[in-house]
Backbone as JSON Lines, residues from 0, in Angstrom:
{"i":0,"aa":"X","n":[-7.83,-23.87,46.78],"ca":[-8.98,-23.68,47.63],"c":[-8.67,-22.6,48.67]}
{"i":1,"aa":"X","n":[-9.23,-21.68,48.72],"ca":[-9.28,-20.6,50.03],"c":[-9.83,-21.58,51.2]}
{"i":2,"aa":"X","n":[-9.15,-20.85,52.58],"ca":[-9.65,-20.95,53.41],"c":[-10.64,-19.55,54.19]}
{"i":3,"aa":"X","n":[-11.49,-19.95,55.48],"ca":[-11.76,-18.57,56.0],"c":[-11.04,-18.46,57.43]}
{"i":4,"aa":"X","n":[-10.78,-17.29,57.59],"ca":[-9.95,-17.02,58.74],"c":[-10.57,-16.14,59.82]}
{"i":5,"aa":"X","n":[-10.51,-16.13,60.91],"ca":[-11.09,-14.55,61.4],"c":[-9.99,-13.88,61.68]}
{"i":6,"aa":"X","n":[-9.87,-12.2,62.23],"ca":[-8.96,-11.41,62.58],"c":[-10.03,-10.75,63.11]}
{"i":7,"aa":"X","n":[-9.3,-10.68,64.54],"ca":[-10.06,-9.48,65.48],"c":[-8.28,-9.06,66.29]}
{"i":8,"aa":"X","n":[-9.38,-8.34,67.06],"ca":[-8.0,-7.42,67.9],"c":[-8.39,-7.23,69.54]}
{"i":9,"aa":"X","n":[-7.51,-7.77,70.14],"ca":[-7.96,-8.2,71.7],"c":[-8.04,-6.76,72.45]}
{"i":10,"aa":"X","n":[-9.45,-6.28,72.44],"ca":[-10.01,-4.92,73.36],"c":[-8.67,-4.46,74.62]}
{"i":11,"aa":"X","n":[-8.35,-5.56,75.18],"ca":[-7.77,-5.28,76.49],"c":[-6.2,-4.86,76.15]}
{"i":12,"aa":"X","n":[-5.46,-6.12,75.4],"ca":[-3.8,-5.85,74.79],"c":[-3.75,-5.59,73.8]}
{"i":13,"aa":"X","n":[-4.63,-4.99,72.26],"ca":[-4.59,-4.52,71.53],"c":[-3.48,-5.96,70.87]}
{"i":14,"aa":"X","n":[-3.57,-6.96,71.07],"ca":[-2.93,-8.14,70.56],"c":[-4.19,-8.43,68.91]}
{"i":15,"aa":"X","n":[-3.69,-8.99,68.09],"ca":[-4.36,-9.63,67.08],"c":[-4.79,-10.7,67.67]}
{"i":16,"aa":"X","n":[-5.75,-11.11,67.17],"ca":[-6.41,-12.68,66.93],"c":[-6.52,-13.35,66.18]}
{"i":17,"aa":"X","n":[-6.04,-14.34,65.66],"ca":[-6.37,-14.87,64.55],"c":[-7.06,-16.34,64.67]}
{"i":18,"aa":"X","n":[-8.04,-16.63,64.13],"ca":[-8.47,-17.71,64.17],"c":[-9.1,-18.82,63.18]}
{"i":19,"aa":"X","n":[-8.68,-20.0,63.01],"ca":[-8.99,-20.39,61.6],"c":[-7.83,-21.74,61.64]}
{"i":20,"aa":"X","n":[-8.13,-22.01,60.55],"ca":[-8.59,-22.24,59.36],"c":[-10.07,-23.15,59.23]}
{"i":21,"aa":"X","n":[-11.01,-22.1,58.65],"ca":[-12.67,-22.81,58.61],"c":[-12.44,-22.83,56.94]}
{"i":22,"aa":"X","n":[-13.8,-23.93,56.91],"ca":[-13.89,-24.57,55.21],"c":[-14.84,-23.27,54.55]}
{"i":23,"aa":"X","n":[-15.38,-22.36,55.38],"ca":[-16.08,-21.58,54.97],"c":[-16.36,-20.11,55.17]}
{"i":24,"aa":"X","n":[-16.72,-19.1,54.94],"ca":[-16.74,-17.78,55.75],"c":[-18.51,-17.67,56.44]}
{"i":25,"aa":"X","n":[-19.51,-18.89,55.95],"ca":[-20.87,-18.94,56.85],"c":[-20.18,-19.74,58.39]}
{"i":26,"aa":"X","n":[-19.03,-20.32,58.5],"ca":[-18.63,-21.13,59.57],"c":[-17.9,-20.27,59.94]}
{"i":27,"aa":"X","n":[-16.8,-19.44,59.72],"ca":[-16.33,-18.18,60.3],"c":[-16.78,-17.18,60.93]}
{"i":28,"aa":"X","n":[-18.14,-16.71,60.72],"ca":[-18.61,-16.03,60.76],"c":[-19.52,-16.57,61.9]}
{"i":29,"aa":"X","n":[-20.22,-17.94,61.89],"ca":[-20.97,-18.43,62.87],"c":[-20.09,-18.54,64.46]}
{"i":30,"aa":"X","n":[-18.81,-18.9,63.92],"ca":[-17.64,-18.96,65.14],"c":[-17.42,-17.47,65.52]}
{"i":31,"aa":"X","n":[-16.89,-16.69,64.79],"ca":[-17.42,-15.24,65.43],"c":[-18.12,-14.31,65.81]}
{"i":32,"aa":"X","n":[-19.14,-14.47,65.62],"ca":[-20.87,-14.25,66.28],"c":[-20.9,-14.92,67.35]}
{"i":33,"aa":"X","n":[-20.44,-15.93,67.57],"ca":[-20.87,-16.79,68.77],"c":[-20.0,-16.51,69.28]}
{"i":34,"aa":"X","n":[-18.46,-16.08,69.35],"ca":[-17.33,-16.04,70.19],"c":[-17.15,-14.57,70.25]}
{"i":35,"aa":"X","n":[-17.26,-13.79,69.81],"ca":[-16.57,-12.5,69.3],"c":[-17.22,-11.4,69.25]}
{"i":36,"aa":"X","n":[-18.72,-11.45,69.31],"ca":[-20.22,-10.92,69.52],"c":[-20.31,-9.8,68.23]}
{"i":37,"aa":"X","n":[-19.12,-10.21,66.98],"ca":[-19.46,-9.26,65.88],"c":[-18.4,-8.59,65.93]}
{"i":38,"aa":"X","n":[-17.38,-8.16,66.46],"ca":[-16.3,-7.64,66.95],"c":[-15.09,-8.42,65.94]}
{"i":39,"aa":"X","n":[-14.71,-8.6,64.69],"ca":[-14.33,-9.19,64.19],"c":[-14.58,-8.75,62.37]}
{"i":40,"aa":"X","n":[-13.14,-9.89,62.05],"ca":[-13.13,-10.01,60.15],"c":[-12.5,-11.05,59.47]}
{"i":41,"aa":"X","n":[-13.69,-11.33,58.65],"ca":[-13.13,-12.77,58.0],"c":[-12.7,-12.9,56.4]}
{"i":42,"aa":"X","n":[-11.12,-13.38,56.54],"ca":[-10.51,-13.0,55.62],"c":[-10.33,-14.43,54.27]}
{"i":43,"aa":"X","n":[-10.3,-14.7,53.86],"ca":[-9.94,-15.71,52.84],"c":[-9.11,-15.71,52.47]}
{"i":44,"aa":"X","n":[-8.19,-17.08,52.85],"ca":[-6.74,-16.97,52.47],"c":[-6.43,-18.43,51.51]}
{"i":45,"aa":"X","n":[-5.4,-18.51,50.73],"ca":[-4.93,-19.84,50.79],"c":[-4.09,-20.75,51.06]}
{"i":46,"aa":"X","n":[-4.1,-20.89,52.54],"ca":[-3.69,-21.42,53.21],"c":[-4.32,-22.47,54.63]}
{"i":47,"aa":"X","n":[-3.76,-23.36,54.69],"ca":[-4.47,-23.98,56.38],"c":[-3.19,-23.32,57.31]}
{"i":48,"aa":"X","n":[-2.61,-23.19,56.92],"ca":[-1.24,-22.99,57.74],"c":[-1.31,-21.82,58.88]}
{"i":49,"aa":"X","n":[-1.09,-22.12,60.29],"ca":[-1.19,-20.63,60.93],"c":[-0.81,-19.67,60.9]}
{"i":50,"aa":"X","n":[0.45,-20.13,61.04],"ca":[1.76,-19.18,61.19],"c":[1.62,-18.66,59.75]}
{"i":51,"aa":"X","n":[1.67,-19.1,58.4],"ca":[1.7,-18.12,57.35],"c":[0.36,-17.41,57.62]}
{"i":52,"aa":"X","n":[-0.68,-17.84,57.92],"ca":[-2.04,-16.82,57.91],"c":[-1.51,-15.78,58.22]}
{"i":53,"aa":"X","n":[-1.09,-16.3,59.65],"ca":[-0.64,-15.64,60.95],"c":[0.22,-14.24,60.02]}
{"i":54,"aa":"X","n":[1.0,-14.62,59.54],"ca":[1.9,-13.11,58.77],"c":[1.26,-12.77,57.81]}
{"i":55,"aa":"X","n":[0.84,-13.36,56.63],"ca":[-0.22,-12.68,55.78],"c":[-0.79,-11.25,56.54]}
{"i":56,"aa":"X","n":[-1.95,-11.75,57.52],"ca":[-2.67,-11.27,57.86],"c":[-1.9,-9.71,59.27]}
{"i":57,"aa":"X","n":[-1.48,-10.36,59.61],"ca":[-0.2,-9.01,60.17],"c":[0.34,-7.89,59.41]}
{"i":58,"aa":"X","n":[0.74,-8.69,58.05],"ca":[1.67,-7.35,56.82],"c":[0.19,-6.71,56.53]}
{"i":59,"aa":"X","n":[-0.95,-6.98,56.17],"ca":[-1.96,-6.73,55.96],"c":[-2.76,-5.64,56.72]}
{"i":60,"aa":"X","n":[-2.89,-6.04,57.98],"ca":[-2.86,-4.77,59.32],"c":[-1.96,-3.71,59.0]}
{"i":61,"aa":"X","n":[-0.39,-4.09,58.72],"ca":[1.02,-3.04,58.55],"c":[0.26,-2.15,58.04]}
{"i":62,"aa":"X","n":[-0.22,-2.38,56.44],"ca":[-0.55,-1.9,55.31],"c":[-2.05,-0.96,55.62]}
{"i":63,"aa":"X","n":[-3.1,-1.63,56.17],"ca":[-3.8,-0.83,56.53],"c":[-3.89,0.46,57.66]}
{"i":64,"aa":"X","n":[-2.92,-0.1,58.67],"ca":[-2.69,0.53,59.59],"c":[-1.38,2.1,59.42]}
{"i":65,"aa":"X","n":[-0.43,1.64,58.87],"ca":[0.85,2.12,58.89],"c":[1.45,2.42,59.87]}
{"i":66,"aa":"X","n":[1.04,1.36,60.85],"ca":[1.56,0.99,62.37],"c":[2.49,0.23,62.57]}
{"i":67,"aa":"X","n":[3.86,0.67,62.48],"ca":[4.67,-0.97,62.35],"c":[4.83,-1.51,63.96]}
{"i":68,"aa":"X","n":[4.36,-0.73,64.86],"ca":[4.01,-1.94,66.56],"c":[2.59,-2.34,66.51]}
{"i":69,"aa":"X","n":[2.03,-2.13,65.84],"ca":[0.82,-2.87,65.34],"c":[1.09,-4.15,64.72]}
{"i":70,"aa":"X","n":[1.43,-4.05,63.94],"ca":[2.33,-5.35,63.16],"c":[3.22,-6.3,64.21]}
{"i":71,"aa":"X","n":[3.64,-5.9,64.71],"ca":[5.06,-6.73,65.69],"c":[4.34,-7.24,66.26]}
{"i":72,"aa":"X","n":[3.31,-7.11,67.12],"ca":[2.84,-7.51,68.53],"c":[2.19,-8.89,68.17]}
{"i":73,"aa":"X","n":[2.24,-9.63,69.15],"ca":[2.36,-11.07,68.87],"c":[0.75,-11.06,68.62]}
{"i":74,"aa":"X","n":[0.78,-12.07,67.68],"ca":[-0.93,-13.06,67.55],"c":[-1.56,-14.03,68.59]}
{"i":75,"aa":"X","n":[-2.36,-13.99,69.21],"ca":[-3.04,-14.69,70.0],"c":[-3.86,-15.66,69.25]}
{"i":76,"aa":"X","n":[-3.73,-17.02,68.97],"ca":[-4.99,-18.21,68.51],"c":[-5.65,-18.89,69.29]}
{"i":77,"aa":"X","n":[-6.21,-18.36,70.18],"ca":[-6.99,-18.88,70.94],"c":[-8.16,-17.47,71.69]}
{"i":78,"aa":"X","n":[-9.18,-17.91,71.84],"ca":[-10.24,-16.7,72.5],"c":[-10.93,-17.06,73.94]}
């Protein structure tokens, strides 16, 4: 079973966000609209687990980014 996750990136410390694990990406998406004002991305993983989201979703940034202090900088789970 996938989960949905969000990933945003904190405007002020350029920190990640990660937030999750939702049963759905219409509930991800409702939690980030309402929290996040659209500013956000919801990823499907399979996992509940944070901390693995949590790196999944970091090497993932690496990869898109080719930022490796992009990558390092700690995850924030909470908004």
């Amino acid at each position: 079973m996938n989960y949905s996750w969000i990933l945003t990136v904190d405007k002020n410390t350029g920190r990640p966000v990660v937030l999750g694990p939702y049963n759905s990406d219409d509930e991800a998406n409702q939690i980030g609209f309402g929290k996040l004002g659209g500013q956000f991305e919801v990823i499907a993983l399979k996992t509940r687990d944070v901390g693995l989201a949590t790196k999944i979703l970091k090497h993932r940034r690496f990869m898109e980014t080719e930022k490796l202090d992009e990558a390092l900088k700690r995850a924030r789970h909470k908004v």
